[in-house]
N, C-alpha and C positions, 0 to 999 in steps of 0.2 A: 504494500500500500504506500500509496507515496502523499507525503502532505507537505503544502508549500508551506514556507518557515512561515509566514503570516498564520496559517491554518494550526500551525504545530505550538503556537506561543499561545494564541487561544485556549487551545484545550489542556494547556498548563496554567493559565492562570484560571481557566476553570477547575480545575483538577486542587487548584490552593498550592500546589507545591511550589515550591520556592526557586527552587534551582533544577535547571536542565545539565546531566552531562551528558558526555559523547564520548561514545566509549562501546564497547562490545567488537564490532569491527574497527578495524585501527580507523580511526576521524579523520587522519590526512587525508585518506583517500578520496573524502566526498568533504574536501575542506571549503569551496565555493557555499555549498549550501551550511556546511556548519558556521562559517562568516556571517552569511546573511542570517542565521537562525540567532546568532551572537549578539548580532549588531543590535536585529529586535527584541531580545532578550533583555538586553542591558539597557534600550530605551523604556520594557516594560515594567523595569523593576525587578527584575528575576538575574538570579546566579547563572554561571556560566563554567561550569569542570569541563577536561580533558582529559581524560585517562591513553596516552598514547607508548606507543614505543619509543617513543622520541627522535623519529626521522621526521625531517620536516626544513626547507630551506630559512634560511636566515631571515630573509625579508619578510614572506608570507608569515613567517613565527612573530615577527613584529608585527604583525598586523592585524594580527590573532589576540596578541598580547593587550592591547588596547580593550580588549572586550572578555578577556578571562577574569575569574576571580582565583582559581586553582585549576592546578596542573600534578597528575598523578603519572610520573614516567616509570616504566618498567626498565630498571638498568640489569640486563638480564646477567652479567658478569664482567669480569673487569679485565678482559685481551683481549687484543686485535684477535687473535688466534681463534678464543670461545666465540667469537661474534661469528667470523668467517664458516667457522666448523659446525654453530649451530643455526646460524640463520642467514649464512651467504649476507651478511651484513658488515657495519663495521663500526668499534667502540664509539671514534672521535665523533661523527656526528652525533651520538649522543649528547655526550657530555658537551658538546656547542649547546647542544635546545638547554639542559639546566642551566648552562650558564645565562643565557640568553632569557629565559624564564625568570631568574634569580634578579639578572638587572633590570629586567623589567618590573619587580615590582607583583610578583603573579606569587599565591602563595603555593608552595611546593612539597609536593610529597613524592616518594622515591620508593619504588618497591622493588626488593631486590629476593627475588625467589632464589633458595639453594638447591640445587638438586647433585644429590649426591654421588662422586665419584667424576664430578662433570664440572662443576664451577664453586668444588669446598675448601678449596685449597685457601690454608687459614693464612697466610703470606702474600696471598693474592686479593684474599678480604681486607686485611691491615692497609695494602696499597689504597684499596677503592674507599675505606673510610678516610685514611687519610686525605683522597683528593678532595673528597667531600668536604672535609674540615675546613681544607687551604683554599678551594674555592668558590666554595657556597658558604660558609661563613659558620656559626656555631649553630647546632641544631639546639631544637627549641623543645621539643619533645621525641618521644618515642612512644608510637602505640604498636600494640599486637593483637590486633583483635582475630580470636583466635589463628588459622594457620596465614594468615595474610600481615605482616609484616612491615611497616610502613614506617618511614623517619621522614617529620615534617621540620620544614627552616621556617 
């Protein structure tokens, strides 16, 4: 079913809830219409989450940024290697979008699933919290609700 963002903000503020995310299939992909859904979101008074992998170019991410309130990125492990080997992907664009998220101004959460024998390695963890620290700043909390794991700045 396809509803135009005008159509889709309606039946959220009929609905009462507060906040729209975008999220289940990765959101870049249909980023046009999450914009426009954005745009009217945040003229209607309503929230704005992304829950992404965090590929996404620089600019469109600026542009995005204007109209999020939060941003939930899946940092699925911390090598170029793991990225390549598990998702034909690659770390550094990631860590562009938190950065990029972070000076924007967007508040930010980070989920970092383990899966064991694949991305546990406790030396490789030390590094990714470390980047965290040095360049997203001090974390503000940590929740775990139950097996979903999440550290927000």
């Amino acid at each position: 079913m396809y509803l135009k963002p005008g159509d889709l903000i309606s039946r959220v503020k009929e609905s009462g809830a507060p906040t729209i995310a975008y999220t289940y299939t990765e959101p870049t992909i249909f980023y046009e219409y999450m914009l426009e859904t954005a745009k009217l979101a945040k003229a209607a008074g309503l929230k704005n989450i992304m829950h992404s992998s965090g590929y996404i170019n620089e600019e469109p991410l600026k542009g995005l940024c204007k109209y999020l309130d939060a941003a939930n990125i899946d940092l699925k492990g911390f090598s170029e290697e793991y990225y390549a080997d598990m998702s034909m992907g690659a770390l550094a664009p990631v860590l562009r979008t938190l950065q990029i998220l972070k000076k924007e101004g967007v508040h930010l959460e980070i989920t970092n699933l383990i899966i064991s024998g694949y991305n546990d390695d406790l030396d490789t963890i030390a590094k990714m919290c470390a980047w965290i620290k040095d360049n997203l700043g001090r974390i503000r909390r940590y929740i775990s609700p139950g097996f979903f794991p999440c550290i927000n700045f």
